[in-house]
C-alpha positions in Angstrom: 16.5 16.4 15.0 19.0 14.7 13.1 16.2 12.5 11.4 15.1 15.5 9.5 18.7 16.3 7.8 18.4 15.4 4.4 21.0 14.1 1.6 21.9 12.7 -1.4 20.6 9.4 0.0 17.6 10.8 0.8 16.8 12.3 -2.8 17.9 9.7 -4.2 15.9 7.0 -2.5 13.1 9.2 -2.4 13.2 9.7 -6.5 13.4 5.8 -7.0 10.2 5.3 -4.2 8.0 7.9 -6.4 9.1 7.1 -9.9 8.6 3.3 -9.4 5.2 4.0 -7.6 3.9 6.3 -9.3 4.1 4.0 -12.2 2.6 1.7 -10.6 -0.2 3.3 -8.9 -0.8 4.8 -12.6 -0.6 2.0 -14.9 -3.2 0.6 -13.0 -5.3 3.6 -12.6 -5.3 3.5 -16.5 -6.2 -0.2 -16.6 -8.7 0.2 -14.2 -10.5 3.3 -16.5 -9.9 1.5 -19.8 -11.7 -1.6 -18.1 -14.5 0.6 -16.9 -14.8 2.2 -20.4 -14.8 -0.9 -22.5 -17.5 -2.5 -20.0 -20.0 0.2 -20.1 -20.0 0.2 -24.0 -20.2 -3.2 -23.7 -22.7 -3.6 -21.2 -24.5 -0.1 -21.9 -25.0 0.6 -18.3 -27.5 -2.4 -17.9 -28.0 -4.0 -14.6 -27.2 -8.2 -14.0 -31.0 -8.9 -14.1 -31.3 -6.9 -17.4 -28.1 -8.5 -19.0 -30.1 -11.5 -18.2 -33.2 -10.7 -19.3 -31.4 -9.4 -22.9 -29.6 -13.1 -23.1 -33.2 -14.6 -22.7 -35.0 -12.2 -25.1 -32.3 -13.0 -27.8 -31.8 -16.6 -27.1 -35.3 -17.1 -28.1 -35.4 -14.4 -31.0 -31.7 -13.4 -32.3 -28.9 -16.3 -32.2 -26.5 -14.1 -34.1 -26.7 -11.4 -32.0 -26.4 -13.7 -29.2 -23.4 -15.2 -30.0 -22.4 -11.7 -31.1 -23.1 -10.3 -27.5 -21.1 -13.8 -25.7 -18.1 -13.7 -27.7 -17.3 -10.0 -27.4 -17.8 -10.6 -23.5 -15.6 -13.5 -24.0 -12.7 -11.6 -25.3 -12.9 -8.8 -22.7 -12.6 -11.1 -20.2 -9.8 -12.7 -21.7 -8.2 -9.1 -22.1 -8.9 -8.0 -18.6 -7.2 -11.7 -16.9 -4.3 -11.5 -19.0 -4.4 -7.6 -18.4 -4.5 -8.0 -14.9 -1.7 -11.1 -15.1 0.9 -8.8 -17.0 0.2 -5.7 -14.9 1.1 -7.5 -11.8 4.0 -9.3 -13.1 5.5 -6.0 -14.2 4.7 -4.1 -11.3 6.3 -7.2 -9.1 9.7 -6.8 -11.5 9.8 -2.8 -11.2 8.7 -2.8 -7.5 11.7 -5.4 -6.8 14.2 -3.7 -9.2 13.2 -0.3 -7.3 14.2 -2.4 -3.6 17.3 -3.6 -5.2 18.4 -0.5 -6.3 17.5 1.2 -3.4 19.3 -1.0 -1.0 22.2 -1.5 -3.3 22.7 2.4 -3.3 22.4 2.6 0.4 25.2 -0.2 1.2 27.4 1.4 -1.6 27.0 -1.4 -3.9 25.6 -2.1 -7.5 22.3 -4.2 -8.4 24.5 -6.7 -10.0 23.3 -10.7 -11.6 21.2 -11.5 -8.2 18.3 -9.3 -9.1 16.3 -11.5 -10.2 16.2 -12.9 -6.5 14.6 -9.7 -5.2 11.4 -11.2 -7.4 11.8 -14.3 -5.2 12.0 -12.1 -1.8 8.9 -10.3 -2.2 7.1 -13.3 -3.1 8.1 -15.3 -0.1 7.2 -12.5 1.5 3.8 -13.0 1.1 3.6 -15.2 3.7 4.5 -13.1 7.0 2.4 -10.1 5.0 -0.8 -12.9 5.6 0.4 -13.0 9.1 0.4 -9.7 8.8 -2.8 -9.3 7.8 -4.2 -11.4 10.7 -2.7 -9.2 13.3 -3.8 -5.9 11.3 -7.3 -7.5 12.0 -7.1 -8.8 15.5 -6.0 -5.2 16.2 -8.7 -3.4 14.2 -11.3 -6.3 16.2 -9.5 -4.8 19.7 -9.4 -1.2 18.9 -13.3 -1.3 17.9 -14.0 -3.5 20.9 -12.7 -0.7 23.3 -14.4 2.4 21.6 -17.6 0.5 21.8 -17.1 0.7 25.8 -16.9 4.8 25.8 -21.0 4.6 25.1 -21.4 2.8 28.1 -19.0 4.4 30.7 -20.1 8.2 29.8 -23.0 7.5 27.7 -24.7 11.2 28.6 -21.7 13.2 27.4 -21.8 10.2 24.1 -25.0 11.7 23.0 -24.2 14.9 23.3 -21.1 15.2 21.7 -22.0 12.8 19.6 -20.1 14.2 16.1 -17.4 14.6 18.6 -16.8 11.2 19.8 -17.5 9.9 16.4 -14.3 11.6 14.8 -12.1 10.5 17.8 -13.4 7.0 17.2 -12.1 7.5 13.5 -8.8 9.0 14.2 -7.7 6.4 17.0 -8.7 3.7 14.5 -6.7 5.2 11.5 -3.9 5.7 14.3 -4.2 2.4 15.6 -3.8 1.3 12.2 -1.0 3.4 10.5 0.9 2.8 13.9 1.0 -1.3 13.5 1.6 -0.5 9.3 4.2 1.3 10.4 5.5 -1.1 12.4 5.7 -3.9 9.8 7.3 -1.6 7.3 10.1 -1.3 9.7 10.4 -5.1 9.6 10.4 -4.9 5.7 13.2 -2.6 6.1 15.2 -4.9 8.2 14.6 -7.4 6.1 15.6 -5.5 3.2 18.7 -4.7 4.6 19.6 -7.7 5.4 18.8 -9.3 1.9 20.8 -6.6 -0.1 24.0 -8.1 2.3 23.7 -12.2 1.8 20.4 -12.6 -1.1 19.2 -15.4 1.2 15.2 -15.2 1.0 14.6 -17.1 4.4 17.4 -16.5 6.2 16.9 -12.5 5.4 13.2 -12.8 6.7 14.4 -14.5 10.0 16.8 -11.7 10.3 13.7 -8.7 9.9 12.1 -10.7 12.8 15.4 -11.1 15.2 16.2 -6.9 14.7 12.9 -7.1 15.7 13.0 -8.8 19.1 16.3 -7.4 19.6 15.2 -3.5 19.1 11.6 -3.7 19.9 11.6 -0.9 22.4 13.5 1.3 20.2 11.0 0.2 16.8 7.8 0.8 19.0 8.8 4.2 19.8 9.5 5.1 16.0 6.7 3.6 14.9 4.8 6.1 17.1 7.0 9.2 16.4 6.6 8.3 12.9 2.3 7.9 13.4 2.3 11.4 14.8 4.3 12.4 12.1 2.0 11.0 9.9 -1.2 12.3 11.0 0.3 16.0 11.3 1.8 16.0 8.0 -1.8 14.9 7.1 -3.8 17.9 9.0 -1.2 20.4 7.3 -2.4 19.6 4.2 -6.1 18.5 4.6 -7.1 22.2 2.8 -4.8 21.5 0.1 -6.4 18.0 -0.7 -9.7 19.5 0.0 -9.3 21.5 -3.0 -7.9 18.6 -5.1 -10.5 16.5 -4.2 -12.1 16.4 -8.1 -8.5 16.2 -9.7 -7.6 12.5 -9.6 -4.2 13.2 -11.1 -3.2 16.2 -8.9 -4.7 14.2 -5.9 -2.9 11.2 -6.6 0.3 12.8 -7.1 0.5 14.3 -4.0 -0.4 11.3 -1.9 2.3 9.4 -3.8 5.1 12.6 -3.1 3.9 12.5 0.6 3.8 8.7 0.3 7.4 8.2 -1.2 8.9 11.3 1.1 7.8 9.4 4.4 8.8 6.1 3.3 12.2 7.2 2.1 12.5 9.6 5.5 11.6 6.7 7.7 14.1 3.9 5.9 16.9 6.2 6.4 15.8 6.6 10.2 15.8 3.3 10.4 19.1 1.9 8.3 21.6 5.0 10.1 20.0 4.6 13.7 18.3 0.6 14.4 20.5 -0.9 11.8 23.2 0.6 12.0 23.1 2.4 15.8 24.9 6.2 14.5 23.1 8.8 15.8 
């Protein structure tokens, strides 16, 4: 029970994770409706084949409004790139400035000059996340593999339950999923950890993966205490985001406080007891 005793390092890490997010997560919620905005008046709701069709029709009849209709598709293209290249390069410099501070504060230290090398870490780290991203699949190929058998061992009780065995095969493939998430972001945390000691990008990334081998036992089981966690904070509240269901903002919000206070609950969990060994 000593996981669930909050602090001042909780609170504090937990602020940091949702104001840096939520930025995020918003910025680009804006972008995303501007884009949308500017495209229908743009566009006017046609379809490809009628976009065509209009180039055709005033290619042959209306040059000027033509070139009219290309160049102002021109420039919103231009605008959503570069949109889309400064976007990401300010998310990647407040998402990394958020991780520095974070695991500054937790080792009792300042951000400092090396910063910038947080930037570097999180790029480099795109390479294990692709690794990542293999095993996510392999995992999700599995999982599907061995619900695809229940039809076959008990296919009479299949059919009948059939809405029954249909949301089980949902939930253990969201479970499967968030469990092997989970797992990584505990390996993000190690690595983390490490980095905010010696700012070496590679030799920090080797370390995540060492804690790893060296604690597995003890990560698997958190990863699975912090899955059922997961999914019961989830059921608590499913009536809550039934109502909020057609309020984006309010919706969003509390995804990214529930978001933010698991993150920040389970890097504590795991820099006092795997990193550190206090109980």
């Amino acid at each position: 029970m000593d996981s669930f005793q909050l602090g001042n390092k909780f609170s504090n890490t937990f602020l940091t994770d949702l104001v840096s997010i939520s930025l995020i997560v918003f910025i680009f919620a804006w972008f995303s409706s501007y884009v949308q905005q500017r495209s229908t008046e743009l566009l006017q709701g046609r379809t490809a084949a009628e976009i065509q069709q209009m180039v055709a029709t005033l290619a042959a009849s209306n040059s000027a409004q033509l070139q009219a209709f290309t160049t102002s598709l021109w420039h919103f293209v231009i605008f959503f790139i570069i949109g889309v290249i400064v976007l990401s390069i300010a998310s990647l410099l407040l998402f990394s400035y958020s991780r520095a501070r974070i695991w500054n504060y937790l080792q009792g230290k300042s951000v400092g000059k090396k910063y910038w090398r947080w930037n570097l870490l999180n790029l480099s780290l795109i390479i294990p996340f692709i690794f990542f991203l293999l095993i996510l699949l392999l995992v999700r190929i599995t999982v599907t593999l061995l619900l695809n058998l229940i039809p076959k061992i008990i296919p009479v009780f299949y059919i009948t339950h059939s809405n029954l065995m249909e949301n089980i095969r949902i939930i253990v493939d969201a479970a499967a999923m968030l469990y092997v998430v989970i797992v990584f972001i505990i390996i993000l945390f190690s690595i983390y950890a490490s980095f905010a000691k010696t700012y070496r990008v590679w030799d920090s990334i080797g370390m995540g993966f060492s804690t790893f081998k060296k604690h597995w036992k003890k990560i698997l089981l958190l990863a699975l205490f912090a899955t059922i966690i997961a999914f019961v904070i989830t059921l608590i509240l499913l009536p809550i985001k039934k109502l909020l269901i057609f309020h984006f903002f309010l919706s969003t919000l509390l995804n990214l406080v529930l978001a933010a206070f698991f993150l920040s609950w389970l890097r504590l969990y795991v820099y006092n007891v795997i990193l550190h060994g206090s109980q």
